[in-house]
PDB file of N, CA, C, O and CB in Angstrom:
ATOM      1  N   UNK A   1    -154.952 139.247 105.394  1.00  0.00           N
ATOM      2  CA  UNK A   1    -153.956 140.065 106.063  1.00  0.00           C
ATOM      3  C   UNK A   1    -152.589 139.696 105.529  1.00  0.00           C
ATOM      4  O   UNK A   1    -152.232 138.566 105.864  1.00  0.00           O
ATOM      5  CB  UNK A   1    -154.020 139.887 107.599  1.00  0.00           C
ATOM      6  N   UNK A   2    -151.897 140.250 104.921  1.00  0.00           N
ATOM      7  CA  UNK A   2    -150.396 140.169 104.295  1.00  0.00           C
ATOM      8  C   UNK A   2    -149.728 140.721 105.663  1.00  0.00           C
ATOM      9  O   UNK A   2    -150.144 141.563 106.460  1.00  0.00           O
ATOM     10  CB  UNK A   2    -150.041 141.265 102.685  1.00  0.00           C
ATOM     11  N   UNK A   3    -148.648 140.013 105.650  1.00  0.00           N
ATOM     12  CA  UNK A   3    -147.412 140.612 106.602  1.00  0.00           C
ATOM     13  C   UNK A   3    -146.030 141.039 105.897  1.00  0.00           C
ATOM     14  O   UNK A   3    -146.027 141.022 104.666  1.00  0.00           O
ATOM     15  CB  UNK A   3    -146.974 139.447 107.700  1.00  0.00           C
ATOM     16  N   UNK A   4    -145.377 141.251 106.271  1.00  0.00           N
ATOM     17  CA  UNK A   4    -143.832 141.864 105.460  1.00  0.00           C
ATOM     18  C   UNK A   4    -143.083 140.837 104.985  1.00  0.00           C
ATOM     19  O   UNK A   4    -142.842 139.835 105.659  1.00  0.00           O
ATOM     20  CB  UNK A   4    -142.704 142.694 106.450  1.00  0.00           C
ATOM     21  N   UNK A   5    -142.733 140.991 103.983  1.00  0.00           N
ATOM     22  CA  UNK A   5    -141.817 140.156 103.018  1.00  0.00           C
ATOM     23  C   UNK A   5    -141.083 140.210 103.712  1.00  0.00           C
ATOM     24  O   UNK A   5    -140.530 141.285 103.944  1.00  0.00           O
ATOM     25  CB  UNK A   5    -141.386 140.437 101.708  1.00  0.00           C
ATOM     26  N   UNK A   6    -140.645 138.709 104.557  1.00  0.00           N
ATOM     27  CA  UNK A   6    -139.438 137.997 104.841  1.00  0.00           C
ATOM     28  C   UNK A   6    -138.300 137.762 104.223  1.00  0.00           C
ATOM     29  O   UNK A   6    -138.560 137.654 103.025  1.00  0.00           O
ATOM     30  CB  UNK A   6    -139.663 137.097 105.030  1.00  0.00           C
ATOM     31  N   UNK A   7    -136.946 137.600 104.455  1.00  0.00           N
ATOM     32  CA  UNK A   7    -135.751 137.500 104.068  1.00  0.00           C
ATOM     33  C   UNK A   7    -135.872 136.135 104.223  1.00  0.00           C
ATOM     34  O   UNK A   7    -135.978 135.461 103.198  1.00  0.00           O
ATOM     35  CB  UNK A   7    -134.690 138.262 104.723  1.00  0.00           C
ATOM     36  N   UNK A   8    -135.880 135.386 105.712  1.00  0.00           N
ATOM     37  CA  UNK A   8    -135.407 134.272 105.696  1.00  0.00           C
ATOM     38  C   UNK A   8    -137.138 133.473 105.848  1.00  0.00           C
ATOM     39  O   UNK A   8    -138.227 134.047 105.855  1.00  0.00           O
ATOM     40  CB  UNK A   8    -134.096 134.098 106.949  1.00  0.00           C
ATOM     41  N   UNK A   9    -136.797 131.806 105.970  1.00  0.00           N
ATOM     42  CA  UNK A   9    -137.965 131.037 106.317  1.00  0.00           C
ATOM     43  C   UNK A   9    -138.197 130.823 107.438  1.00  0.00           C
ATOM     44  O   UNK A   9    -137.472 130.236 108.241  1.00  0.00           O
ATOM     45  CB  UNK A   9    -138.043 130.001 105.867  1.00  0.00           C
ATOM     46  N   UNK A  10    -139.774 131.514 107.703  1.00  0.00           N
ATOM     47  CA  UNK A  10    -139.931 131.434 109.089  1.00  0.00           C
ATOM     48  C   UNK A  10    -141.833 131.328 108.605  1.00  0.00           C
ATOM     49  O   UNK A  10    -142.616 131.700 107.731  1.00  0.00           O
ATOM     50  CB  UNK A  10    -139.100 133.027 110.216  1.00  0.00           C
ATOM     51  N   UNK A  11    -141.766 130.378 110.174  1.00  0.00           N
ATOM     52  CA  UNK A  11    -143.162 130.554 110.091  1.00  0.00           C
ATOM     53  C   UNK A  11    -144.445 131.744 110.439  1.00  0.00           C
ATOM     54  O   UNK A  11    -144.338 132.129 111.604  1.00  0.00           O
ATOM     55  CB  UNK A  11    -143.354 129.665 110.692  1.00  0.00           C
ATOM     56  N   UNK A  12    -145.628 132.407 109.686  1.00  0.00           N
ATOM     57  CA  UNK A  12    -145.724 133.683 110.678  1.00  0.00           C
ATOM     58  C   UNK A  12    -146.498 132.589 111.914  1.00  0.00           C
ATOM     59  O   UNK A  12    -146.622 131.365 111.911  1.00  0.00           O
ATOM     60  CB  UNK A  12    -146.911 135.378 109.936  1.00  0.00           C
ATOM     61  N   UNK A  13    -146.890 133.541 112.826  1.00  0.00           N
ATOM     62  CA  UNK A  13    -147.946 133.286 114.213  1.00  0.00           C
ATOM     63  C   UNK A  13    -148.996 133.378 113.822  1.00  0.00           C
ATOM     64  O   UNK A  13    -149.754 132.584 114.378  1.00  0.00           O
ATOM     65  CB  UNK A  13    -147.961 134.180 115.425  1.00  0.00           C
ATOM     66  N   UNK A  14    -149.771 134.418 112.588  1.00  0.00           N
ATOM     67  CA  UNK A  14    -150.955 134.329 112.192  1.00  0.00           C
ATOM     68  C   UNK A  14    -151.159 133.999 110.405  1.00  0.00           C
ATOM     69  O   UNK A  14    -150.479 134.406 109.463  1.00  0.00           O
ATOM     70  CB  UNK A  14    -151.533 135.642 112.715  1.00  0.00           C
ATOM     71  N   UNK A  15    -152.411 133.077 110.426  1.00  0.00           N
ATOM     72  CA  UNK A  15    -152.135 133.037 108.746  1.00  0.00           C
ATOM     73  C   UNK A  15    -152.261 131.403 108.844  1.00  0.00           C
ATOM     74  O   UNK A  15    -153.297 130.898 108.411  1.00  0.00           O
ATOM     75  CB  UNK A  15    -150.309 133.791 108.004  1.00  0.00           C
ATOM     76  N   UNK A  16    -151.580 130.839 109.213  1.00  0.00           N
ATOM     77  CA  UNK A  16    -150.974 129.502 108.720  1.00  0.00           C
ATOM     78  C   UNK A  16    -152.452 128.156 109.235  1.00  0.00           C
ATOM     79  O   UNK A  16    -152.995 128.043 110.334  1.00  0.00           O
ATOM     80  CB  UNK A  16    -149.043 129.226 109.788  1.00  0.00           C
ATOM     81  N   UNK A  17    -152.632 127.584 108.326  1.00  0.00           N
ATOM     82  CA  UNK A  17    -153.847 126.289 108.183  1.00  0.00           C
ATOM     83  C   UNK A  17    -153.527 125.413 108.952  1.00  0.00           C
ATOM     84  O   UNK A  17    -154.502 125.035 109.602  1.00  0.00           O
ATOM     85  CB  UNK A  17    -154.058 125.509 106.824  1.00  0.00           C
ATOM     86  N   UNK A  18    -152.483 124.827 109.231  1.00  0.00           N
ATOM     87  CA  UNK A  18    -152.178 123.840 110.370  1.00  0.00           C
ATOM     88  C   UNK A  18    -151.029 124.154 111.212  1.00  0.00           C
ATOM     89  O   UNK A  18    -151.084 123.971 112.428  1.00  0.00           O
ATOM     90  CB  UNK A  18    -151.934 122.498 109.845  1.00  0.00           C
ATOM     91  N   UNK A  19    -149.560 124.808 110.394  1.00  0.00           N
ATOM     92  CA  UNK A  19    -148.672 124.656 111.194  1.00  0.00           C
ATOM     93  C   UNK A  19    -147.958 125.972 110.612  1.00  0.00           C
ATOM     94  O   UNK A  19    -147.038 126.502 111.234  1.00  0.00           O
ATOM     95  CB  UNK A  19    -147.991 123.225 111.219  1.00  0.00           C
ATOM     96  N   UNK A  20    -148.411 126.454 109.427  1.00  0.00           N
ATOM     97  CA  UNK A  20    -147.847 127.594 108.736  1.00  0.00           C
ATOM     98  C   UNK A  20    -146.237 127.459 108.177  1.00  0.00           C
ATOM     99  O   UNK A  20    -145.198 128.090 108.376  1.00  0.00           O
ATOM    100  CB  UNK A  20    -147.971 128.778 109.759  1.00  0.00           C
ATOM    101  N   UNK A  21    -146.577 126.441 107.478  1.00  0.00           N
ATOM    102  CA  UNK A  21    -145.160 126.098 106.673  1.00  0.00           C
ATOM    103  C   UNK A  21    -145.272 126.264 105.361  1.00  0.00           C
ATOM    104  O   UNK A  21    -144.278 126.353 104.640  1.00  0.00           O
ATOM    105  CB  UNK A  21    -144.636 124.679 106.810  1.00  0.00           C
ATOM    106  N   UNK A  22    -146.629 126.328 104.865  1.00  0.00           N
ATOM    107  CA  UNK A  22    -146.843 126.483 103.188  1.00  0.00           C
ATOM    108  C   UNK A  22    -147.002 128.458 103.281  1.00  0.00           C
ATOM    109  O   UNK A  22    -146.887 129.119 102.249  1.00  0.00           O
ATOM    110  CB  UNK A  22    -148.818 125.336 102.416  1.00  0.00           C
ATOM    111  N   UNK A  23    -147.173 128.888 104.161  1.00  0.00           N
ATOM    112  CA  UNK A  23    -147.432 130.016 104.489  1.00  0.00           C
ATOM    113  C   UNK A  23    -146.225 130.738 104.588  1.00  0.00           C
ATOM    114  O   UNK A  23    -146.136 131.798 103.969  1.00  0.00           O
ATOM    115  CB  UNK A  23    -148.160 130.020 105.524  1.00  0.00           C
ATOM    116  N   UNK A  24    -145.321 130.349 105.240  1.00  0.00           N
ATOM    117  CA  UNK A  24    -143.872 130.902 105.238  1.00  0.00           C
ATOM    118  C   UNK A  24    -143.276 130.540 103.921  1.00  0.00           C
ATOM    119  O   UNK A  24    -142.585 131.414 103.397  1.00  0.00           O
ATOM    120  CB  UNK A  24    -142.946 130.301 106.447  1.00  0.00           C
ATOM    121  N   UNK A  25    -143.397 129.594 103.396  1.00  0.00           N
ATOM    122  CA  UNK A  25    -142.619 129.301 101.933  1.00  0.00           C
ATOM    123  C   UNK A  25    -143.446 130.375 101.305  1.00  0.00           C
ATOM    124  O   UNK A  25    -142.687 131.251 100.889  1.00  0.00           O
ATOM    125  CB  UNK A  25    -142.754 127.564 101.095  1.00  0.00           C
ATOM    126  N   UNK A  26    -144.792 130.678 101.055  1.00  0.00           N
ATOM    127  CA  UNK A  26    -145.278 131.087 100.068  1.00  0.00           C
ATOM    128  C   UNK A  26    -144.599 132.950 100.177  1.00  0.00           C
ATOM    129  O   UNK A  26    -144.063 133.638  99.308  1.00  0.00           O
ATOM    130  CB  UNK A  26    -147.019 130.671 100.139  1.00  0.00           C
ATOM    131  N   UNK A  27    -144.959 133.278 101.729  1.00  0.00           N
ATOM    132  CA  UNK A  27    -144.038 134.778 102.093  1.00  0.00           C
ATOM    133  C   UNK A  27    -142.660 134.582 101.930  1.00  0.00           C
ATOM    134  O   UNK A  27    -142.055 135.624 102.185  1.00  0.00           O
ATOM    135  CB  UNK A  27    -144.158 135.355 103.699  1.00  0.00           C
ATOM    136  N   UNK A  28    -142.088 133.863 101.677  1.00  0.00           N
ATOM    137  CA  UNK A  28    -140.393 133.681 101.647  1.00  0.00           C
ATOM    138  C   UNK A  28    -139.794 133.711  99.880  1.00  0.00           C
ATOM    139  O   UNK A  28    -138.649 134.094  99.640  1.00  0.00           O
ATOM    140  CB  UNK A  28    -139.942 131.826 102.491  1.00  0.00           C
ATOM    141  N   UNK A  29    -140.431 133.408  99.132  1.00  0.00           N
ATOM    142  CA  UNK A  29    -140.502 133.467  97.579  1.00  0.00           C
ATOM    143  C   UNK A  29    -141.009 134.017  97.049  1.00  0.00           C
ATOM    144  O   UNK A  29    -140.598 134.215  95.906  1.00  0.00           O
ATOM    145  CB  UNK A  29    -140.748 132.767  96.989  1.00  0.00           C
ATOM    146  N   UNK A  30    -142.835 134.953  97.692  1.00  0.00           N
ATOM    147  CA  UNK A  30    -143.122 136.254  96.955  1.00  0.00           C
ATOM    148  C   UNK A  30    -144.058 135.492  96.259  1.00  0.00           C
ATOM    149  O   UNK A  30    -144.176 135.785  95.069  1.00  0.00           O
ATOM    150  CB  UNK A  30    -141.925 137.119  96.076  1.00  0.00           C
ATOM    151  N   UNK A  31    -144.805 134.526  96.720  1.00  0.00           N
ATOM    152  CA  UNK A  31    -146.585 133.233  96.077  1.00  0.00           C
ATOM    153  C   UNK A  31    -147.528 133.684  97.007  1.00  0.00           C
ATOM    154  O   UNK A  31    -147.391 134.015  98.185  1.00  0.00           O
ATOM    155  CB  UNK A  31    -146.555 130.938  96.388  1.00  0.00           C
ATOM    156  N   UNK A  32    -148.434 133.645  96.332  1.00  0.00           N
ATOM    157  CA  UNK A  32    -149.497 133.635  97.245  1.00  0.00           C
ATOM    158  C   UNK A  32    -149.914 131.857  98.355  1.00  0.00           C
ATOM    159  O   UNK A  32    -149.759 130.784  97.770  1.00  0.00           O
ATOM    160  CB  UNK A  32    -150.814 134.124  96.064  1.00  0.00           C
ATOM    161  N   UNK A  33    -150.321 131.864  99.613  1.00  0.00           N
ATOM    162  CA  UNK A  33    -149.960 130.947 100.315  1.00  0.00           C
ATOM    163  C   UNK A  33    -151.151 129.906  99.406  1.00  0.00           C
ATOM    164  O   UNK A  33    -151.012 128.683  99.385  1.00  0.00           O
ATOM    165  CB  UNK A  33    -150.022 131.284 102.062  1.00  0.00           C
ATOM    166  N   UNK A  34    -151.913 130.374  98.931  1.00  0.00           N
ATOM    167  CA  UNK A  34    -153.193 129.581  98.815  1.00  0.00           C
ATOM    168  C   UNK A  34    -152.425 128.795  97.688  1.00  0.00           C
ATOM    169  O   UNK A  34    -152.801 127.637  97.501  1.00  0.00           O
ATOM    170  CB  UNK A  34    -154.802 130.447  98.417  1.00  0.00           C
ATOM    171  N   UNK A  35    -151.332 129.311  96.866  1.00  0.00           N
ATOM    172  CA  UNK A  35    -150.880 128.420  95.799  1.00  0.00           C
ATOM    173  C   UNK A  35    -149.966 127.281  96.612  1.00  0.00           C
ATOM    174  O   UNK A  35    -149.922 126.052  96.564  1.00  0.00           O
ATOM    175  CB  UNK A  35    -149.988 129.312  94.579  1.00  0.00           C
ATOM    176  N   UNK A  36    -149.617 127.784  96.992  1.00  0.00           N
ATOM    177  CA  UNK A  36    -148.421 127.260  98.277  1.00  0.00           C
ATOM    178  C   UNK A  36    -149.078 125.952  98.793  1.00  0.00           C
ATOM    179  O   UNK A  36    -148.540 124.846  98.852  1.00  0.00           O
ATOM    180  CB  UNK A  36    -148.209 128.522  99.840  1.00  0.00           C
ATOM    181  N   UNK A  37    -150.281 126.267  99.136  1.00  0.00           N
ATOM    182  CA  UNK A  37    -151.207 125.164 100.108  1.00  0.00           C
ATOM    183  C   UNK A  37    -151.711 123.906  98.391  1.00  0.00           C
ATOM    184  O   UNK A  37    -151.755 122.677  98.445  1.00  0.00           O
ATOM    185  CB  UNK A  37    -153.276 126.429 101.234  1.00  0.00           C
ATOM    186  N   UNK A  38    -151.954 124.633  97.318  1.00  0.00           N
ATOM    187  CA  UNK A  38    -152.793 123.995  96.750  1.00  0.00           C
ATOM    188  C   UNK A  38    -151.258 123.460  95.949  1.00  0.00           C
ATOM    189  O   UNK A  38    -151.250 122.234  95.837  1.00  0.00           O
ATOM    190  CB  UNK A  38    -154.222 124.821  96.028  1.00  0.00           C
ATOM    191  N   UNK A  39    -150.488 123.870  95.607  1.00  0.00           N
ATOM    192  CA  UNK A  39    -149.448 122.599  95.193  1.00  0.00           C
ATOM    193  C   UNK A  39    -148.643 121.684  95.998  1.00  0.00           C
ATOM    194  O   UNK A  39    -147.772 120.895  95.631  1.00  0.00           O
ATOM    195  CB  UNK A  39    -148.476 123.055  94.481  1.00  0.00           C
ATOM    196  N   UNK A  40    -149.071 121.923  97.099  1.00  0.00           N
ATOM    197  CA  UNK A  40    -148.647 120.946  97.911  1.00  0.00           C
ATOM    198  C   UNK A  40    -149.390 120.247  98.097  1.00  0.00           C
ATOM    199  O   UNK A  40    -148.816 119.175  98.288  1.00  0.00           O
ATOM    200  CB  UNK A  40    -148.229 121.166  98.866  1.00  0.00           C
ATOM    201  N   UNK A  41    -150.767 120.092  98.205  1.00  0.00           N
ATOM    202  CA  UNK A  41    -152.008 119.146  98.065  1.00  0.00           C
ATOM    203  C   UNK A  41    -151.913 118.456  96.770  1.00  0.00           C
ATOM    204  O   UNK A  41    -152.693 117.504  96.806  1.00  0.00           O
ATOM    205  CB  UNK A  41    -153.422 119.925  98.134  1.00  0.00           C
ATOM    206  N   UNK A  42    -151.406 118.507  95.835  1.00  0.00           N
ATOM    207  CA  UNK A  42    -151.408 118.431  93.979  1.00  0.00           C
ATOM    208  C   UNK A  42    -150.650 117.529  94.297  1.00  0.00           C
ATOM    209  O   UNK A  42    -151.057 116.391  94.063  1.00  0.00           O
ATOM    210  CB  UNK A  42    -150.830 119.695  92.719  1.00  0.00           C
ATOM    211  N   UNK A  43    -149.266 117.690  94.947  1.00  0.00           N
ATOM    212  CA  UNK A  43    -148.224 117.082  95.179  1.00  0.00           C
ATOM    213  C   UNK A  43    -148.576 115.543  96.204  1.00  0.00           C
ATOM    214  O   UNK A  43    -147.898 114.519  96.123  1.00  0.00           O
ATOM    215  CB  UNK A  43    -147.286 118.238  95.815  1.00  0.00           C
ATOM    216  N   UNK A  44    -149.238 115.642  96.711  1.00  0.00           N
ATOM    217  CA  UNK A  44    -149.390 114.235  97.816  1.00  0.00           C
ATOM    218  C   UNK A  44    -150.103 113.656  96.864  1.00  0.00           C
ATOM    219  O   UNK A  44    -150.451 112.692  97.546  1.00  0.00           O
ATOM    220  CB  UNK A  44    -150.243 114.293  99.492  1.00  0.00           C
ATOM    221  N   UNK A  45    -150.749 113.410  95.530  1.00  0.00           N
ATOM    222  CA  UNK A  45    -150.949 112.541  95.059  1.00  0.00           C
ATOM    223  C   UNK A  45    -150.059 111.868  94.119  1.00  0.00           C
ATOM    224  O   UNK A  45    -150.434 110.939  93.403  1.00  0.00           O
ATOM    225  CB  UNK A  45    -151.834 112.765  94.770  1.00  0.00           C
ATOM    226  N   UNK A  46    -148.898 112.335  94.127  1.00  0.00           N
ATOM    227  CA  UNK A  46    -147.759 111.747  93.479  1.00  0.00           C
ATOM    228  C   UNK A  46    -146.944 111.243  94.957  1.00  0.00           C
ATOM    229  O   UNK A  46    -146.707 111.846  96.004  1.00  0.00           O
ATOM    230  CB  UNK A  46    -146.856 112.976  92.367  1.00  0.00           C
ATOM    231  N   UNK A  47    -146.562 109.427  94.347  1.00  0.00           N
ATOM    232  CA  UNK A  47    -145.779 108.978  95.745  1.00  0.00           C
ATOM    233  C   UNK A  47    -144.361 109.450  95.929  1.00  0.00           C
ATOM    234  O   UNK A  47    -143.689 109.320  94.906  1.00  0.00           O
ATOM    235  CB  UNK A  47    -145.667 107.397  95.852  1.00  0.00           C
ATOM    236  N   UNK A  48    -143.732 109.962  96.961  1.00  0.00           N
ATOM    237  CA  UNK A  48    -143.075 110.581  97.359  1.00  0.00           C
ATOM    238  C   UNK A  48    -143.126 111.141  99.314  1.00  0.00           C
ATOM    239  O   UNK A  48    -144.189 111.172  99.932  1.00  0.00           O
ATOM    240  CB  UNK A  48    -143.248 111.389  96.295  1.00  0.00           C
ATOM    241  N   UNK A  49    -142.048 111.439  99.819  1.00  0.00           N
ATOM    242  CA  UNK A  49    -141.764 111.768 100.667  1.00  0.00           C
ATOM    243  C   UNK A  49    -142.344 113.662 101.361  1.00  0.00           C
ATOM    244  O   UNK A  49    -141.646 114.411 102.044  1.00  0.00           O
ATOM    245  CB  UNK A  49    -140.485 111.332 100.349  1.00  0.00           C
ATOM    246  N   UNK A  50    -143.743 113.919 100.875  1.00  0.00           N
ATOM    247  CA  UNK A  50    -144.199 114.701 100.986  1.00  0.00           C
ATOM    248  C   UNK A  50    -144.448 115.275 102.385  1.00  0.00           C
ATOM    249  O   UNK A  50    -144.130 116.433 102.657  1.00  0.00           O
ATOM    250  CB  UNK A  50    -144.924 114.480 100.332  1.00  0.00           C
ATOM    251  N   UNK A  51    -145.038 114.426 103.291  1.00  0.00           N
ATOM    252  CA  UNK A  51    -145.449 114.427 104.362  1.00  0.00           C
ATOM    253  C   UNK A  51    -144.536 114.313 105.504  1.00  0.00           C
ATOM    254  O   UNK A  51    -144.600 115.039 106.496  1.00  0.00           O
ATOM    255  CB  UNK A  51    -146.248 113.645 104.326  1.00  0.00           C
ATOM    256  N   UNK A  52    -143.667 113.354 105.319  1.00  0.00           N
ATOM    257  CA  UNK A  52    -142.440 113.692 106.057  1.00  0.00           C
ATOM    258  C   UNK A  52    -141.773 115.229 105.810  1.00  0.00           C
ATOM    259  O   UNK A  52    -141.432 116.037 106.674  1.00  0.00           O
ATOM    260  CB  UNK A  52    -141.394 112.589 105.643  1.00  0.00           C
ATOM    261  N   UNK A  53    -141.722 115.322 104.747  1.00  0.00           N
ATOM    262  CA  UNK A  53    -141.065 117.243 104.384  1.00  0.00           C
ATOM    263  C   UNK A  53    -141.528 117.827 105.325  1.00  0.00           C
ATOM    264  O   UNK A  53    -140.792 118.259 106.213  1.00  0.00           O
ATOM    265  CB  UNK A  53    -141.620 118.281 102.928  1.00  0.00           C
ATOM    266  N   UNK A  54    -142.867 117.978 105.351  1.00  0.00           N
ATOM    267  CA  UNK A  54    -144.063 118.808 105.497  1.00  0.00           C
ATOM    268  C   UNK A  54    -143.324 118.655 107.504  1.00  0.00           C
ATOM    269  O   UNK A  54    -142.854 119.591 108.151  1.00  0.00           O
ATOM    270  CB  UNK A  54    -146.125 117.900 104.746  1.00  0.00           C
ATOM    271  N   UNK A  55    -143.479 117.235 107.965  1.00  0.00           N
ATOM    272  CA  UNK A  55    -142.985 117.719 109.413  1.00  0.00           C
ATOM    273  C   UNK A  55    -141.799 118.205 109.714  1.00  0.00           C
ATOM    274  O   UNK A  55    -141.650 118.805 110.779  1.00  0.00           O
ATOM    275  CB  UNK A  55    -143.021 116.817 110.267  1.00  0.00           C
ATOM    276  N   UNK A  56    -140.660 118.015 108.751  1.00  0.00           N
ATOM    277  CA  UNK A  56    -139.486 118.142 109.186  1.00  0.00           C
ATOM    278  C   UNK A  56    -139.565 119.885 108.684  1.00  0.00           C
ATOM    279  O   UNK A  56    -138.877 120.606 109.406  1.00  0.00           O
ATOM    280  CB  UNK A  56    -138.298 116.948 108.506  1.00  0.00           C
ATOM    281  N   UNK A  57    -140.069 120.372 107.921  1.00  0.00           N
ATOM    282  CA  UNK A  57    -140.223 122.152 107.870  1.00  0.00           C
ATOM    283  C   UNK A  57    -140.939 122.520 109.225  1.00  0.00           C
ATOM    284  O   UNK A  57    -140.553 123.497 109.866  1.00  0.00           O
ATOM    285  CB  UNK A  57    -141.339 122.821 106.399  1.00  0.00           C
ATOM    286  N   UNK A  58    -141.881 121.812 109.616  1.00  0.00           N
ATOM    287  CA  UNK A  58    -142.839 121.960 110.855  1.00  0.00           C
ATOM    288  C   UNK A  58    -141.967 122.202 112.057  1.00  0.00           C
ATOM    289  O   UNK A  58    -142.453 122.967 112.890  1.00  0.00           O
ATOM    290  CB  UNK A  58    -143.784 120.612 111.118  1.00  0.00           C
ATOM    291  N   UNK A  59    -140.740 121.689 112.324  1.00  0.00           N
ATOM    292  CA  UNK A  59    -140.053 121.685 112.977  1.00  0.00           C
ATOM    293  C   UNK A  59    -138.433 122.717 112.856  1.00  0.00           C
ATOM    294  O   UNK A  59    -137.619 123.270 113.595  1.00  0.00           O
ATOM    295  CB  UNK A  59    -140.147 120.460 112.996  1.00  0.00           C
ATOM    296  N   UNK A  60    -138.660 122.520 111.642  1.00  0.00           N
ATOM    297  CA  UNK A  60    -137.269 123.272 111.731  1.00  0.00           C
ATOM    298  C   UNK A  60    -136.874 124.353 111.510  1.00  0.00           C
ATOM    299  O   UNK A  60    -135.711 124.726 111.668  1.00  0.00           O
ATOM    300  CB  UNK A  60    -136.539 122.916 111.197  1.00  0.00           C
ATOM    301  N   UNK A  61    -138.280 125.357 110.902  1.00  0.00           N
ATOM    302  CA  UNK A  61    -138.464 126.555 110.772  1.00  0.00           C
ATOM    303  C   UNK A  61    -139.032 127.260 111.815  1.00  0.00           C
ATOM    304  O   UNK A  61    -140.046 127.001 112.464  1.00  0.00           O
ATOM    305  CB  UNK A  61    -139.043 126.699 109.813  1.00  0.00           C
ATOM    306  N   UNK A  62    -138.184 128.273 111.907  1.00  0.00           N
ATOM    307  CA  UNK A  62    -138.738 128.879 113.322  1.00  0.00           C
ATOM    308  C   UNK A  62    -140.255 129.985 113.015  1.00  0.00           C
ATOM    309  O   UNK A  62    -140.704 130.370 111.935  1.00  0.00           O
ATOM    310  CB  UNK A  62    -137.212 129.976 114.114  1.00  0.00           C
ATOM    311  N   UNK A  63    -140.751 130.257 114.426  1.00  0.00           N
ATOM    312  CA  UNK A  63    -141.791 131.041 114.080  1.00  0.00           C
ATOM    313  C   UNK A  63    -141.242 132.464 113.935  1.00  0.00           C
ATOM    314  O   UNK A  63    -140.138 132.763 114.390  1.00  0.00           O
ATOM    315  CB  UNK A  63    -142.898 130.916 115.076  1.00  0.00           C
ATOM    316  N   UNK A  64    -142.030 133.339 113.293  1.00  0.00           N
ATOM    317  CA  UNK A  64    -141.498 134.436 112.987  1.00  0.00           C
ATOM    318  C   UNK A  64    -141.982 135.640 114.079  1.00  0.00           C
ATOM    319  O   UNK A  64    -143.016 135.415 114.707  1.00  0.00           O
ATOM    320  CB  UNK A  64    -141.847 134.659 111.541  1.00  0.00           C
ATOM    321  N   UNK A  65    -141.323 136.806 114.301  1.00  0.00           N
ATOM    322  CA  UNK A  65    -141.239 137.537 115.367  1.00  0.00           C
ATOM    323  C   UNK A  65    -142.194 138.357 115.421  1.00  0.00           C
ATOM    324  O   UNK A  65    -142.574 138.881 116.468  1.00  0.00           O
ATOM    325  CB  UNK A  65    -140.189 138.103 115.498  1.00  0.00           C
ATOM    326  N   UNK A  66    -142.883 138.640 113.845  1.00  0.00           N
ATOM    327  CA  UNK A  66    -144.043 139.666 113.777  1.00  0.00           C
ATOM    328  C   UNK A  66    -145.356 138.789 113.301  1.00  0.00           C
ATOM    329  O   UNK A  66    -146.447 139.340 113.157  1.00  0.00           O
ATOM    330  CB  UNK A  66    -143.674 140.993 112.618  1.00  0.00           C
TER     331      UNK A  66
END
């Protein structure tokens, strides 16, 4: 199910694997989410501050209205 190309970052209500933050990035730039999900998985095996990101988007992106 695709929803409407977003302007800003928001999370949708449906769609999203845990919290729908790779899901809103991926609708917010015009990716498909599954790439979205799978370079961010690529990415936690390089050390870095990944997971912290991951909550602080969890939080600070709002959910989206549709």
């Amino acid at each position: 199910m695709t929803t409407p190309q977003s302007r800003s970052l928001v999370r949708p209500r449906n769609g999203g694997v845990i919290a729908g933050v790779c899901a809103g990035i991926g609708d917010r730039f015009g990716m498909s989410r599954n790439l979205v999900r799978f370079l961010f998985l690529l990415s936690c095996l390089l050390p870095g501050p990944q997971f912290v990101a991951y909550l602080v988007l969890w939080f600070i992106m709002p959910k989206a209205d549709y």
